[in-house]
N, CA and C atoms as a LAMMPS dump frame, in Angstrom:
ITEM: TIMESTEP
0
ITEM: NUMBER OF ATOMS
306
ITEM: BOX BOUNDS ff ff ff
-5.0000000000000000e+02 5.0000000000000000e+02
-5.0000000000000000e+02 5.0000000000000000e+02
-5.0000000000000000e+02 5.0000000000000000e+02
ITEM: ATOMS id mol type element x y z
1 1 1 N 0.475 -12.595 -7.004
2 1 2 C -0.902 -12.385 -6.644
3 1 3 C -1.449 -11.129 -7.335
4 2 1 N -1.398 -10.397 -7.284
5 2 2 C -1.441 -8.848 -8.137
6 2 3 C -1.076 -8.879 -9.422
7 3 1 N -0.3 -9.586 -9.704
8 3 2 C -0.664 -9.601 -11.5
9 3 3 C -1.784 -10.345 -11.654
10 4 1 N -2.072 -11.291 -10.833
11 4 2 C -3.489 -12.514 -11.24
12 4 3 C -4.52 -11.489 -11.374
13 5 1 N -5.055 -10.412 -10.054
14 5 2 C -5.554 -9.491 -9.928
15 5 3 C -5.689 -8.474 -11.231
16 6 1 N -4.551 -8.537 -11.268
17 6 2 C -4.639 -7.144 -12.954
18 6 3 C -4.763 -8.013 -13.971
19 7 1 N -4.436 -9.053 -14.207
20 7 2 C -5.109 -9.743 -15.605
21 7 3 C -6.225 -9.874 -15.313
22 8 1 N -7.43 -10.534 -14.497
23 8 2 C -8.561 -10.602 -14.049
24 8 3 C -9.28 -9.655 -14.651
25 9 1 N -8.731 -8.603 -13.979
26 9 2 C -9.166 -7.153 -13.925
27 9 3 C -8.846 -6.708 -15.742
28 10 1 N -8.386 -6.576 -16.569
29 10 2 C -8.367 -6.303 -17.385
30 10 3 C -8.824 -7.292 -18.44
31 11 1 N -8.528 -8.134 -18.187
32 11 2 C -9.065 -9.277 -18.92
33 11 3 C -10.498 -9.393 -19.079
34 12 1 N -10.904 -9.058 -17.72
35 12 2 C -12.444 -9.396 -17.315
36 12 3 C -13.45 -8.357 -17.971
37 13 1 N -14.695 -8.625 -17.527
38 13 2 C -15.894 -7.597 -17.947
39 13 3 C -15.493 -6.526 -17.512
40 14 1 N -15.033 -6.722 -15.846
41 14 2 C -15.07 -5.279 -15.165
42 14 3 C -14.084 -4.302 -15.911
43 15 1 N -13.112 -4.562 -16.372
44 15 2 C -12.024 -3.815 -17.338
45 15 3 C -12.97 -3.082 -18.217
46 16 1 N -14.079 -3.216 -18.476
47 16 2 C -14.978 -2.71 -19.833
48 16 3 C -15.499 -1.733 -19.09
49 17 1 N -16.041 -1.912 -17.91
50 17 2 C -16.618 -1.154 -17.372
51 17 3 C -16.086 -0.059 -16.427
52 18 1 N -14.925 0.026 -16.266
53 18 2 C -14.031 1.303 -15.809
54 18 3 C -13.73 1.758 -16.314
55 19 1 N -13.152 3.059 -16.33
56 19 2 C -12.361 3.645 -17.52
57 19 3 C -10.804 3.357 -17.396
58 20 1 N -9.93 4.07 -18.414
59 20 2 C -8.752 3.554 -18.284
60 20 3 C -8.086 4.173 -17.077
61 21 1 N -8.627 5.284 -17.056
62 21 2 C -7.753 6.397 -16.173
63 21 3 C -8.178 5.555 -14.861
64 22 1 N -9.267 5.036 -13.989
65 22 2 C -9.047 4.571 -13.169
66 22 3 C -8.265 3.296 -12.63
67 23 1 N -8.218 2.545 -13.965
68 23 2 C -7.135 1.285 -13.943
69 23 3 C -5.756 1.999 -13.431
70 24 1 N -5.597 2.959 -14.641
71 24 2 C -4.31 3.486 -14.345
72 24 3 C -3.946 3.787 -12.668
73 25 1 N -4.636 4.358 -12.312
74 25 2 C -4.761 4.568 -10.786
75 25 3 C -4.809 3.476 -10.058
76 26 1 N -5.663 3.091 -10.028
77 26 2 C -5.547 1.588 -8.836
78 26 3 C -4.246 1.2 -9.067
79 27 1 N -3.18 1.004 -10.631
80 27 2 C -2.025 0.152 -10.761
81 27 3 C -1.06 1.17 -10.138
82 28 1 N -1.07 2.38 -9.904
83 28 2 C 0.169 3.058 -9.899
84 28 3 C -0.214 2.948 -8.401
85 29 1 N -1.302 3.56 -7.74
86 29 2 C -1.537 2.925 -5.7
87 29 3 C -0.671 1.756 -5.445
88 30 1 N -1.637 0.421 -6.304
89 30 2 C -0.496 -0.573 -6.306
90 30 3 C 0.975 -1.07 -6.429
91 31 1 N 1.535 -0.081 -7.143
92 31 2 C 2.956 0.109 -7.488
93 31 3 C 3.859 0.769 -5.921
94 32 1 N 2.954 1.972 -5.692
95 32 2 C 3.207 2.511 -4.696
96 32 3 C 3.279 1.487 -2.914
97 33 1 N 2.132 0.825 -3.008
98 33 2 C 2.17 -0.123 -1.893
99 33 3 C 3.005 -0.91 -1.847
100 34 1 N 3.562 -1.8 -3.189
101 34 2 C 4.758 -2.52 -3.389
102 34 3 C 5.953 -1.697 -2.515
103 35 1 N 6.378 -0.665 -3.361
104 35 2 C 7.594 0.494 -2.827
105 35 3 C 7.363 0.453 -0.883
106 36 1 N 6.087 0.507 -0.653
107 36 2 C 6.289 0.872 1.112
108 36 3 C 6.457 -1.371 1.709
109 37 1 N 6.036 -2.237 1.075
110 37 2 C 5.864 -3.205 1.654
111 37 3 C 7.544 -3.892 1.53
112 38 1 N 7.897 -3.31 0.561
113 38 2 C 9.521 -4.074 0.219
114 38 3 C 10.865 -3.128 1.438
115 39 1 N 9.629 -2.299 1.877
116 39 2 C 10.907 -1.914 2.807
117 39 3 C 10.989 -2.845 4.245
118 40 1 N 10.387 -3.805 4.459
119 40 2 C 10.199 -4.745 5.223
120 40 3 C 11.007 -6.003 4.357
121 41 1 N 11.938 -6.283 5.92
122 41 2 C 12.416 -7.28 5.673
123 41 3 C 11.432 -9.029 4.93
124 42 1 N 12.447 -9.712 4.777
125 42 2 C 11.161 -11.201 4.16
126 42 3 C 10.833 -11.491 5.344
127 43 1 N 11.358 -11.924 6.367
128 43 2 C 10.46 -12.581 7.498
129 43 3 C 9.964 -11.734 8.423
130 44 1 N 10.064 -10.402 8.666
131 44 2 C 9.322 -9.396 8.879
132 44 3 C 8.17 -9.092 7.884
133 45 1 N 7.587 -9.42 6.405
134 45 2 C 6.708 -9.375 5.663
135 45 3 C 5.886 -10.872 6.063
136 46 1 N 6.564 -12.29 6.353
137 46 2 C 6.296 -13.167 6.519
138 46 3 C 5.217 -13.098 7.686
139 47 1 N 5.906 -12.333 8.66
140 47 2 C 5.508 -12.114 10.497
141 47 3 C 3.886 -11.017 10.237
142 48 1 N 4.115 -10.326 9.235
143 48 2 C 3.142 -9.219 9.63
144 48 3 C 1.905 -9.632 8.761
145 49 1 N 2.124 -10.692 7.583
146 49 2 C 1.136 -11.387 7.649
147 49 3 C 0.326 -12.628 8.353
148 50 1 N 1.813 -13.262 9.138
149 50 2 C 0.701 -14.269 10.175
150 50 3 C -0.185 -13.428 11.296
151 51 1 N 0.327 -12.273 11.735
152 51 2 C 0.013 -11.68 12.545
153 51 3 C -1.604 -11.335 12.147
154 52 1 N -1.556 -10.623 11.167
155 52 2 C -2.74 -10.272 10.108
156 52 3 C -3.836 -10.871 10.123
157 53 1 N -3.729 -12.215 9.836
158 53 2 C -4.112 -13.077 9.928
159 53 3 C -5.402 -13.881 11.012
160 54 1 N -3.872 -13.459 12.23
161 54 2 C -4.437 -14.162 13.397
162 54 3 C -5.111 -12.935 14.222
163 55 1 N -5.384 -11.86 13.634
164 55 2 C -5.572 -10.699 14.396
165 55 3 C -6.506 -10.724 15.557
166 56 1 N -7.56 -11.308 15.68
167 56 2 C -8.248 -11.736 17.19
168 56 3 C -7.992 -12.365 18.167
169 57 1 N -6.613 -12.99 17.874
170 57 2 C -6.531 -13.873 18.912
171 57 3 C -4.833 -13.874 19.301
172 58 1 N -4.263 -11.82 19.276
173 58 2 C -3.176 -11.578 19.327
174 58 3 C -3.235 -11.86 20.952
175 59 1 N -1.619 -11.78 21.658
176 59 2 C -1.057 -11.552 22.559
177 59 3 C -1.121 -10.213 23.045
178 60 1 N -1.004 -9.814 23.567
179 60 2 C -0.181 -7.985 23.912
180 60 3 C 1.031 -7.917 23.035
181 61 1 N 1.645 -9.133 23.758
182 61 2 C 3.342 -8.744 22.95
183 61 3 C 3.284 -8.954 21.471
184 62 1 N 2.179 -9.478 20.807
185 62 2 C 2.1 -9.938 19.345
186 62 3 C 1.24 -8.44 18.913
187 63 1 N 0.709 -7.469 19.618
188 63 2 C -0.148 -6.748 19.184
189 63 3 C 0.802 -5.382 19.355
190 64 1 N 1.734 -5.482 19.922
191 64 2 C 2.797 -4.336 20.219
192 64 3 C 3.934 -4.494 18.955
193 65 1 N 3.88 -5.844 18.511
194 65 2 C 5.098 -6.683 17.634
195 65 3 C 4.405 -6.045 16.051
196 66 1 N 3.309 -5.991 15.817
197 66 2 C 2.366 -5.646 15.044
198 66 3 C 2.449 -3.944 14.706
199 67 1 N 2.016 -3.555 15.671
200 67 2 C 2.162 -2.011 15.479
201 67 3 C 3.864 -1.728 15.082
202 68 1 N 4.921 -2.428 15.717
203 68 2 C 6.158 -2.093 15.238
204 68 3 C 6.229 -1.989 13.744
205 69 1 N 5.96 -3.478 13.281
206 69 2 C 5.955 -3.769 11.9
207 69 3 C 5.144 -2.329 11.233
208 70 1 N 4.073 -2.738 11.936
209 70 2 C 2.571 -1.401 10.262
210 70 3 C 3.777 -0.076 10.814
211 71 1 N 4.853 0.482 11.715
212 71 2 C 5.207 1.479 11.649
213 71 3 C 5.995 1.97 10.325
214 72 1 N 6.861 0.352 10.426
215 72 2 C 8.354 0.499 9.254
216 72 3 C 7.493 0.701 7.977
217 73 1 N 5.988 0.123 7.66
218 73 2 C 5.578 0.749 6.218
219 73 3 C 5.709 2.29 6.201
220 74 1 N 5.171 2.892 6.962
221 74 2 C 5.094 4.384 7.012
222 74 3 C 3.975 4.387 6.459
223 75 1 N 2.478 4.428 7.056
224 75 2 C 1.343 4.412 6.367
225 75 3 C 0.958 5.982 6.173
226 76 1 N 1.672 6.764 7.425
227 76 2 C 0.888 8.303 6.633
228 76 3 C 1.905 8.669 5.242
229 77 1 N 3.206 8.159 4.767
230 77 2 C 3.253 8.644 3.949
231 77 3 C 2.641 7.673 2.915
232 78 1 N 2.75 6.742 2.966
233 78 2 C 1.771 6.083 1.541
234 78 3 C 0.458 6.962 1.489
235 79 1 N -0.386 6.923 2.209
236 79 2 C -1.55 7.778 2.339
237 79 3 C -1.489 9.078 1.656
238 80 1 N -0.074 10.107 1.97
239 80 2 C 0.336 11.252 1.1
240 80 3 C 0.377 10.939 -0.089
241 81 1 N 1.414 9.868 -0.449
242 81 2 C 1.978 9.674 -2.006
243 81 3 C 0.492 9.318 -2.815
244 82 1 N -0.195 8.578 -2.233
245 82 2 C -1.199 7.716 -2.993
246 82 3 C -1.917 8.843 -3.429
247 83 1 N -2.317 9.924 -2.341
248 83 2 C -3.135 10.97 -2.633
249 83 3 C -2.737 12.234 -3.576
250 84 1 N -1.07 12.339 -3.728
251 84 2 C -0.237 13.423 -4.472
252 84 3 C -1.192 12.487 -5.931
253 85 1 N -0.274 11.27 -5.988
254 85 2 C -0.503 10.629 -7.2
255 85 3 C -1.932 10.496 -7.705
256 86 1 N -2.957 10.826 -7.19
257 86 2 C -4.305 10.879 -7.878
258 86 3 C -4.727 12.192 -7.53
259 87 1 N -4.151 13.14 -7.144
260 87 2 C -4.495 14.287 -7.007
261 87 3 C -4.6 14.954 -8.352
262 88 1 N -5.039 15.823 -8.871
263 88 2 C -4.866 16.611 -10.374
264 88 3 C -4.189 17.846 -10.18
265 89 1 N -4.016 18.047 -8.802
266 89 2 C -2.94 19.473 -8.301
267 89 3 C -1.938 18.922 -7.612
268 90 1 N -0.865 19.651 -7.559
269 90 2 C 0.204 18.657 -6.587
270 90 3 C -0.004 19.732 -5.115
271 91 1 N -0.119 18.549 -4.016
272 91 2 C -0.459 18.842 -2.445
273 91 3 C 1.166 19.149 -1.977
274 92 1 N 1.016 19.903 -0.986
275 92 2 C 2.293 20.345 -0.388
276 92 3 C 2.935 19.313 0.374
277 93 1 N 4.307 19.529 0.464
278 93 2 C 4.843 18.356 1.385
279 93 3 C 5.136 17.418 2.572
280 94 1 N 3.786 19.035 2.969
281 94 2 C 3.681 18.211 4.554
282 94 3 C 2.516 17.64 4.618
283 95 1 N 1.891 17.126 3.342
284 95 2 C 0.618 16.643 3.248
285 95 3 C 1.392 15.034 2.465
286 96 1 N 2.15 15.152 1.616
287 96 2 C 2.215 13.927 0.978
288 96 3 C 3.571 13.544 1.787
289 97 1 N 4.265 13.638 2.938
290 97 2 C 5.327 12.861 3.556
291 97 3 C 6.599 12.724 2.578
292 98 1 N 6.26 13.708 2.006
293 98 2 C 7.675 13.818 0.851
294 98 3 C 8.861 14.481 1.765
295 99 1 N 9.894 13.897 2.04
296 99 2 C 10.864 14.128 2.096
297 99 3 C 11.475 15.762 1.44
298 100 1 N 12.203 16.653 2.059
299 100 2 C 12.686 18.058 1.491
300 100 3 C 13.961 17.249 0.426
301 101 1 N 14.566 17.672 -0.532
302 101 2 C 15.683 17.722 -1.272
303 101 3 C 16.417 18.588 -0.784
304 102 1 N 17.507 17.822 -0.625
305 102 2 C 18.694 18.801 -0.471
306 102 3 C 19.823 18.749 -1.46
């Protein structure tokens, strides 16, 4: 689905009309969202899109089952990384959910 998206996208008019540096960006976000969505199991990726989906007409227990899942992405650190990675300064680490090295 996302390559259809980036050929589209580059292929297309709109490719003319962005610059490169923002392509570049949207693909590396995208790269990055890949990295947080593959840490979900397949039928846990399977589940959190029917869920998605059906989002108005959850259960409790399907809306508790839900929040489990969006936890294992780790959305504040994608939110960090996405923002380190288009930042033009690098943000400290308790801003981008970077992990310390040891």
């Amino acid at each position: 689905m996302l390559s259809r998206i980036a050929k589209r996208l580059v292929a297309g008019r709109v490719a003319k009309q962005i610059p490169l540096y923002k392509i570049v960006a949207i693909a590396q976000v995208a790269l990055l969202a890949r990295r947080h969505v593959q840490r979900l199991a397949p039928g846990e990726a399977r589940r959190i899109a029917e869920l998605v989906r059906r989002r108005r007409s959850l259960t409790d227990a399907e809306q508790q089952e839900l929040r489990v899942l969006t936890a294992k992405l780790e959305p504040g650190a994608f939110v960090g990384a996405a923002a380190d990675r288009l930042s033009p300064v690098p943000l400290p680490s308790r801003l981008t959910g970077a992990r310390k090295k040891r």
